[in-house]
C-alpha positions in Angstrom: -72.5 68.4 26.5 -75.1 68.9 29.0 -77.7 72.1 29.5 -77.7 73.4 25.8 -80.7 75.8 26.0 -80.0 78.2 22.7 -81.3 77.2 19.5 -78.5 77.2 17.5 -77.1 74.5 20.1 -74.9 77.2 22.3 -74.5 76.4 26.1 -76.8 78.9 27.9 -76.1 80.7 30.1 -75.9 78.9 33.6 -74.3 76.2 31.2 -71.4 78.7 30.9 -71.3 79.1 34.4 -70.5 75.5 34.7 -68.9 74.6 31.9 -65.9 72.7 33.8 -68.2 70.7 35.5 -70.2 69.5 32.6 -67.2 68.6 30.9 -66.1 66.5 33.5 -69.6 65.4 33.4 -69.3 64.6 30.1 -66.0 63.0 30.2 -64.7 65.2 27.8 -61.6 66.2 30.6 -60.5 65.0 33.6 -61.9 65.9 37.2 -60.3 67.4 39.7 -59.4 64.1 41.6 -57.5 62.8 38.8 -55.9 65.8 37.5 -54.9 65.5 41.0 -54.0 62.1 41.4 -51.5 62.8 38.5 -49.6 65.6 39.7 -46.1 64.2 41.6 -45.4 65.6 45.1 -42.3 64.8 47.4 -43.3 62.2 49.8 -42.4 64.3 53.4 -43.3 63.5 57.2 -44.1 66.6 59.1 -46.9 68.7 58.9 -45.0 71.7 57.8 -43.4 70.0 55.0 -46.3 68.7 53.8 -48.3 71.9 53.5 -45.4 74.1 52.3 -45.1 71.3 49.7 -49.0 71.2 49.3 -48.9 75.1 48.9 -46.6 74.9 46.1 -48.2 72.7 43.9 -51.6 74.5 44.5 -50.1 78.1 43.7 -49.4 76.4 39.7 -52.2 73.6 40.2 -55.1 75.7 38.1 -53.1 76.5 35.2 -52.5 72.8 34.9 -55.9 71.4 35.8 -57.0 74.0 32.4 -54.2 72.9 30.3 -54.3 69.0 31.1 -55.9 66.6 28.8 -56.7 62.7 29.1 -53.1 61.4 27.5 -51.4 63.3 30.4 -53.4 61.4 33.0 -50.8 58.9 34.9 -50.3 57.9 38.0 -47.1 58.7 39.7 -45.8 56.9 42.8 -46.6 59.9 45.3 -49.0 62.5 44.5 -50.9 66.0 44.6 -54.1 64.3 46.1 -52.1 61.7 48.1 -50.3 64.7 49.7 -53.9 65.8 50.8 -55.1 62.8 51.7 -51.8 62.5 53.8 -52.5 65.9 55.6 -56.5 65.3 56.4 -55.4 62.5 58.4 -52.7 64.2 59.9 -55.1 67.2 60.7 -57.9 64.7 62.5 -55.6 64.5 65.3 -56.1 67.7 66.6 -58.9 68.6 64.4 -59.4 72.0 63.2 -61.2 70.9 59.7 -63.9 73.6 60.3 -64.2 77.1 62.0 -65.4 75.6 65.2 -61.5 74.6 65.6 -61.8 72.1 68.6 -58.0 70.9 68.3 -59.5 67.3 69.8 -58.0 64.1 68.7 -61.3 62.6 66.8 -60.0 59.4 66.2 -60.6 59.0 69.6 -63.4 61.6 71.1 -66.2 63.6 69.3 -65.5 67.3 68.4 -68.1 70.3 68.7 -70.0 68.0 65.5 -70.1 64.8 67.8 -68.8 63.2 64.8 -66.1 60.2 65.7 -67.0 57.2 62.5 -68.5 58.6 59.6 -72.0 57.3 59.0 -74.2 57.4 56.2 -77.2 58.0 56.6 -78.5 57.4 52.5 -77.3 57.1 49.6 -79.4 57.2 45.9 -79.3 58.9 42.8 -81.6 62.3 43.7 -84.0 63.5 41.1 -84.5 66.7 43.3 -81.6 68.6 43.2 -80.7 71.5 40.8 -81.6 70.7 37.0 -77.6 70.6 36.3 -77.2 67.9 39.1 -79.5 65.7 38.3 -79.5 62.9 38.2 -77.1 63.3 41.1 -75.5 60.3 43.5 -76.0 62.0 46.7 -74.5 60.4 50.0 -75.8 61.9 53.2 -73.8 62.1 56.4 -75.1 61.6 59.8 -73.7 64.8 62.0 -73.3 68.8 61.5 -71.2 71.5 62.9 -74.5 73.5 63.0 -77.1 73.4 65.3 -80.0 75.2 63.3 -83.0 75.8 65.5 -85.0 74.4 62.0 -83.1 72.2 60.1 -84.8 70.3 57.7 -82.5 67.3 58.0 -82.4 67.2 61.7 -82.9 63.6 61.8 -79.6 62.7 60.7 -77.6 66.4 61.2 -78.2 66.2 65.5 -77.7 62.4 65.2 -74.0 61.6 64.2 -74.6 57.7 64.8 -77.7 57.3 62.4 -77.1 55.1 59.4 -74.3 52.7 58.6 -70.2 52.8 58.6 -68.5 51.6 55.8 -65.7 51.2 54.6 -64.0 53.8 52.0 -63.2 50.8 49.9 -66.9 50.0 49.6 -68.4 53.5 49.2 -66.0 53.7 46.3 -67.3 50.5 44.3 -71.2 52.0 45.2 -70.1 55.4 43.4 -68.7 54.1 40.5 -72.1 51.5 40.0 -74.2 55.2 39.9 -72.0 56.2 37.9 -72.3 53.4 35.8 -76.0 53.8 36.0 -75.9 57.3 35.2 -75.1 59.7 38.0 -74.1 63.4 36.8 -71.8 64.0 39.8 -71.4 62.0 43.5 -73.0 64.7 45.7 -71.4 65.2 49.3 -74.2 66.1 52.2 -75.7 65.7 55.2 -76.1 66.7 57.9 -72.8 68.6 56.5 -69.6 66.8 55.2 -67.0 68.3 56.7 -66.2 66.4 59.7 -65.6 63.6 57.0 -63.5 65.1 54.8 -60.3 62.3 55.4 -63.1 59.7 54.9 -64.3 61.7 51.5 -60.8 61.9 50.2 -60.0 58.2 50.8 -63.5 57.1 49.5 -62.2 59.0 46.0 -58.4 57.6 46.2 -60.4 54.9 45.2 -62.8 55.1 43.0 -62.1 54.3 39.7 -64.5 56.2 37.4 -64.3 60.1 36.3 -67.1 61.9 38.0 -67.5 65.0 39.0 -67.2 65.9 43.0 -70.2 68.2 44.6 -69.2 69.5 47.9 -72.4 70.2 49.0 -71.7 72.4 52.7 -72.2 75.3 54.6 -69.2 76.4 54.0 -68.2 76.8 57.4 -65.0 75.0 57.0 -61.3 76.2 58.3 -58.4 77.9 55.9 -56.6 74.2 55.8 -59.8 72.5 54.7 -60.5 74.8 52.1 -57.2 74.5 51.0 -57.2 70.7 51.0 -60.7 71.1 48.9 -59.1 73.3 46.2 -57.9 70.4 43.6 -60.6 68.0 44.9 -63.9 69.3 44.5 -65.7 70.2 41.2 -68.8 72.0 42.0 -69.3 73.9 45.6 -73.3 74.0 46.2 -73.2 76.1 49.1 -75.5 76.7 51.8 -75.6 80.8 52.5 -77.6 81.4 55.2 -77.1 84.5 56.9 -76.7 87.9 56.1 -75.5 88.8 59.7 -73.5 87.2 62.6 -76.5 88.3 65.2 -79.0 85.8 63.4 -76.3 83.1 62.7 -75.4 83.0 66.2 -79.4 82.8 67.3 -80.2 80.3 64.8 -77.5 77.6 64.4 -74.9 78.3 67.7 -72.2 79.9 64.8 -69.4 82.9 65.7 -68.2 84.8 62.7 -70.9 83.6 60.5 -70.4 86.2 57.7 -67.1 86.5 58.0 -66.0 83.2 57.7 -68.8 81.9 54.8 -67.8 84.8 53.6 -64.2 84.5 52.8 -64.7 80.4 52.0 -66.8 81.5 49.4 -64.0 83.7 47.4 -61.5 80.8 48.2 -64.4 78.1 46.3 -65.5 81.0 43.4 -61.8 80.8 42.4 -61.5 76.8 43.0 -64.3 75.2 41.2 -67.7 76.2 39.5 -70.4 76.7 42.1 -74.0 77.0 43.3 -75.1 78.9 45.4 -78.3 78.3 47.1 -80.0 80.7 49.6 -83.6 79.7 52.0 -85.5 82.4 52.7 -86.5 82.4 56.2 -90.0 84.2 57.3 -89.3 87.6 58.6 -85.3 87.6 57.4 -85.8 89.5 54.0 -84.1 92.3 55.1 -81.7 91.2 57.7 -80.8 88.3 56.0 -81.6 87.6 52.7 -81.2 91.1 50.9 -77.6 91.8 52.3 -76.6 88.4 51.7 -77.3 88.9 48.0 -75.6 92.3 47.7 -72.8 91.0 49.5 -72.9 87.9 46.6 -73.3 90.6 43.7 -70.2 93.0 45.0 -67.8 89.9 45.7 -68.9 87.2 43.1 -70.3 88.8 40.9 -74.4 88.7 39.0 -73.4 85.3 36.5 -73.0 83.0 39.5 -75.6 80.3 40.3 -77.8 82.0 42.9 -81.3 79.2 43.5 -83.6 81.1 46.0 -85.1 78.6 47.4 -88.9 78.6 48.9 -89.1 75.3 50.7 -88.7 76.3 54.3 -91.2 74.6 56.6 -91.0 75.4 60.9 -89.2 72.0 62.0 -87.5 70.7 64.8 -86.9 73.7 67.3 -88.3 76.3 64.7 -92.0 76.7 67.0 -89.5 77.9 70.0 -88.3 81.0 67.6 -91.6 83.3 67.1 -89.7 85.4 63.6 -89.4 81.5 61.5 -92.0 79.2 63.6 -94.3 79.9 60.1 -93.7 79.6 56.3 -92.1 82.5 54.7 -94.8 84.4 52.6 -95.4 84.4 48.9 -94.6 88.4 49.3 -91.4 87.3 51.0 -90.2 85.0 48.3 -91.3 87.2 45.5 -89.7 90.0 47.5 -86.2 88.6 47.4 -86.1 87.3 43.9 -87.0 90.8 42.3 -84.2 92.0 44.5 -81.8 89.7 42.6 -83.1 90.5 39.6 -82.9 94.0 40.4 -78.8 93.8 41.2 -78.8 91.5 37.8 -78.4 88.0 38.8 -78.9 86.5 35.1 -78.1 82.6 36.5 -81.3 82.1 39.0 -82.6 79.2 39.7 
């Protein structure tokens, strides 16, 4: 078992947080994608088939993922995760796979995320994630639904061609080798991973190995997507942002910021074990980062992951933005952590 910090051998504390995950880490149970790929479903052509069908499964799906072991691990003609698989593709015909909700065909035109073949921009096993994570296979996608002012990956998130298209088939043979060669978890980014969720799904249909899934997002994805995540994804590291709509809308183009993050992250607390990570911007302590917290503390509660992160630096369009075109201030950072300590966040990173 991974992350035993107590003398007497004991998972500590964020280790208990994320005790599913390191299992399946471990190979000591099954992920999500194969408890998944073991459940039958009825094979049905219509959307609205398929998701009452899908919706039944997932309302007894988490008492089975907790109760199945290895021995029950087979593979039926038709299943849970082909159902999903079935529905993404279904869904990319008139996609509404995040909050933007475009309804455009994007097999053939580019949504709101200009996003039409997945690329890949990188893919490597990260020594610079979260100490759980590492070492982590992390595949970046090209393209974003979000068009932050100063993102720090704006070389790939505001160019959806950048990198290389490959086939599912082949991703799938790369992630079992890092697997093979040590990888934690396979790591979902970008840019943000949601425009390629079909992609993702069919990349895992095949892959062979037991690993962990990171979805690794701003969260800004629609009630359908979430839905299609619950039973796929392992670990949710989340990109909070905001602690209002005013500032999400000035800074990255999004309606309904809080709102929406908001309810996706109750939906992925209950689905799978989850990081949170939060960058404080300069001069958004108290609009942004402080009631973004509370709003953490009342709704997931203090044990969660919460990483405060430090590393913002004024990219891209940050200099046209007077409140973020500097770094945040040691007082700033310092400010924010003693305010999670304060509400009694015991899992910081």
């Amino acid at each position: 078992m991974f992350f035993i910090d107590n003398d007497d051998g004991r998972l500590g504390s964020i280790g208990l947080a994320l005790q599913n995950y390191f299992q399946i880490a471990s190979n000591e149970k099954p992920s999500r994608v194969k408890t998944s790929s073991s459940i039958p479903a009825e094979y049905l052509q219509d959307l609205d088939s398929q998701w009452n069908e899908h919706d039944k499964i997932r309302s007894e799906y988490h008492q089975k993922y907790l109760e199945i072991s290895w021995e029950e691990i087979e593979q039926p003609e038709f299943s849970y995760f082909d159902l999903k698989l079935e529905i993404s593709e279904k869904i990319m015909g008139c996609c509404s796979l995040c909050e933007k909700n475009c309804r455009i065909n994007r097999r053939i035109e580019n949504g709101f995320c200009n996003v039409n073949k997945p690329h890949i921009s990188s893919e490597f096993l990260h020594m610079g994630e979260e100490p759980p994570l590492v070492p982590s296979h992390t595949i970046f996608f090209s393209g974003c639904n979000f068009k932050c002012v100063y993102c720090q990956n704006w070389d790939i998130s505001q160019y959806p061609d950048h990198g290389r298209v490959l086939e599912p088939e082949k991703l799938a043979k790369i992630i079992d080798l890092r697997r093979r060669q040590g990888s934690r978890n396979v790591n979902f980014v970008g840019g943000d991973p949601t425009p390629n969720l079909p992609y993702i799904l069919m990349t895992m249909k095949n892959s062979m190995e037991n690993i962990p899934v990171v979805w690794n997002s701003n969260l800004y994805l629609s009630e359908h997507a979430m839905k299609l995540l619950d039973g796929f994804a392992d670990l949710y590291l989340t990109d909070f942002k905001y602690g209002n709509n005013e500032c999400a809308k000035s800074l990255s183009g999004i309606s309904n910021y809080c709102e929406v993050v908001g309810r996706n992250h109750k939906i992925a607390f209950k689905a799978g074990d989850m990081i949170i990570r939060h960058l404080v911007l300069p001069n958004h302590v108290e609009c942004c980062s402080k009631p973004l917290i509370k709003w953490i503390s009342d709704n997931l509660g203090t044990k969660v992951v919460l990483n405060i992160m430090s590393q913002y630096r004024p990219v891209y369009n940050a200099f046209e933005h007077e409140d973020i075109s500097f770094l945040p201030s040691k007082n700033e950072i310092r400010e924010v952590i003693a305010y999670a300590e304060g509400l009694g966040f015991v899992n910081l990173i």
